[in-house]
C-alpha positions in Angstrom: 14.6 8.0 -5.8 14.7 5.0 -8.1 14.6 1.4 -7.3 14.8 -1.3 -8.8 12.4 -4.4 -7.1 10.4 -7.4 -7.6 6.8 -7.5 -7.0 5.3 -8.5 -4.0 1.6 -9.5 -5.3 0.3 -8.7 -8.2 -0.3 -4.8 -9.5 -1.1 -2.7 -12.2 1.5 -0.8 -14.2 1.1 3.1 -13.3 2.7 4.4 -16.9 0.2 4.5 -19.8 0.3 1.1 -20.9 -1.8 0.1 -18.0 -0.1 -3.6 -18.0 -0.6 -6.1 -14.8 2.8 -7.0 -13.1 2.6 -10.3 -11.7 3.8 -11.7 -8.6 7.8 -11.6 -8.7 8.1 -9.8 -12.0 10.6 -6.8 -12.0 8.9 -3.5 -11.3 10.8 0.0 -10.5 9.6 1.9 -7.6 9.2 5.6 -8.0 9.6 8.0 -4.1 9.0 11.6 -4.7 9.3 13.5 -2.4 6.5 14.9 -0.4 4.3 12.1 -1.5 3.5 8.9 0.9 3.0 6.8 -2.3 5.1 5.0 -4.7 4.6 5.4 -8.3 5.5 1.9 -9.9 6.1 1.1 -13.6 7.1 -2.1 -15.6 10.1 -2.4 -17.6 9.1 -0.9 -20.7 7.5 2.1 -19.1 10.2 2.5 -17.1 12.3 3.9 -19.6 15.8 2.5 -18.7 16.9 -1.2 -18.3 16.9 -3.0 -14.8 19.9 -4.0 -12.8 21.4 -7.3 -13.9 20.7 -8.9 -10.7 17.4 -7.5 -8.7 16.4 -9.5 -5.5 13.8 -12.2 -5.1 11.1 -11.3 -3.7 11.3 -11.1 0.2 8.7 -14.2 2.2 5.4 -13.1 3.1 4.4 -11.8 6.5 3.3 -14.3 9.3 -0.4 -14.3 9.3 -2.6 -12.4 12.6 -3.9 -14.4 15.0 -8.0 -14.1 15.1 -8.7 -11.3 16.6 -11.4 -10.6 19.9 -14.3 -9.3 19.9 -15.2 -5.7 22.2 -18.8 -5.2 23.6 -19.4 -1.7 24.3 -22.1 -0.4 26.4 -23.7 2.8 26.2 -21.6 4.4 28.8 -18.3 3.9 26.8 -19.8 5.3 23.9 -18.7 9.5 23.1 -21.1 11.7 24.2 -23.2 12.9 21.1 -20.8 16.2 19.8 -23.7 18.0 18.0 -26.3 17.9 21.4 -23.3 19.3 23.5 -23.1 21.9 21.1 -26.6 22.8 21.2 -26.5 22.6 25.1 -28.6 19.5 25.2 -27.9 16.3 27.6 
């Protein structure tokens, strides 16, 4: 599946021209299926001609909040796999 999309941060061009897409330029978006990645090209690796009209980029995401901290003691640790195996405590 093809689409046509601007770019949300700054990326290198997958095709062989190995160019850097910045922020907002127009970018097409390779799915194949069977693969969890996107394969993204610019527009003169793309090999076609973008859409008159392709959408602005969407707003960033809220940032996190800080995260906490966890202190573990040893007795919520995993027991050690490989002296379980060799019928060690």
């Amino acid at each position: 599946m093809k689409i046509w999309r601007r770019a949300r941060r700054a990326q290198w061009c997958g095709g062989v021209c190995g160019h850097l897409i910045a922020k907002g330029d127009v970018l097409l978006e390779l799915h194949i299926d069977g693969l969890e990645r996107t394969l993204r090209r610019c527009v003169a690796c793309a090999g076609e001609e973008p859409p008159a009209e392709v959408p602005d980029v969407p707003p960033d995401l809220p940032k996190l909040g800080p995260l906490t901290m966890h202190r573990f003691s040893a007795d919520m640790l995993p027991l050690d796999v490989t002296a379980a195996q060799a019928g060690k405590d």
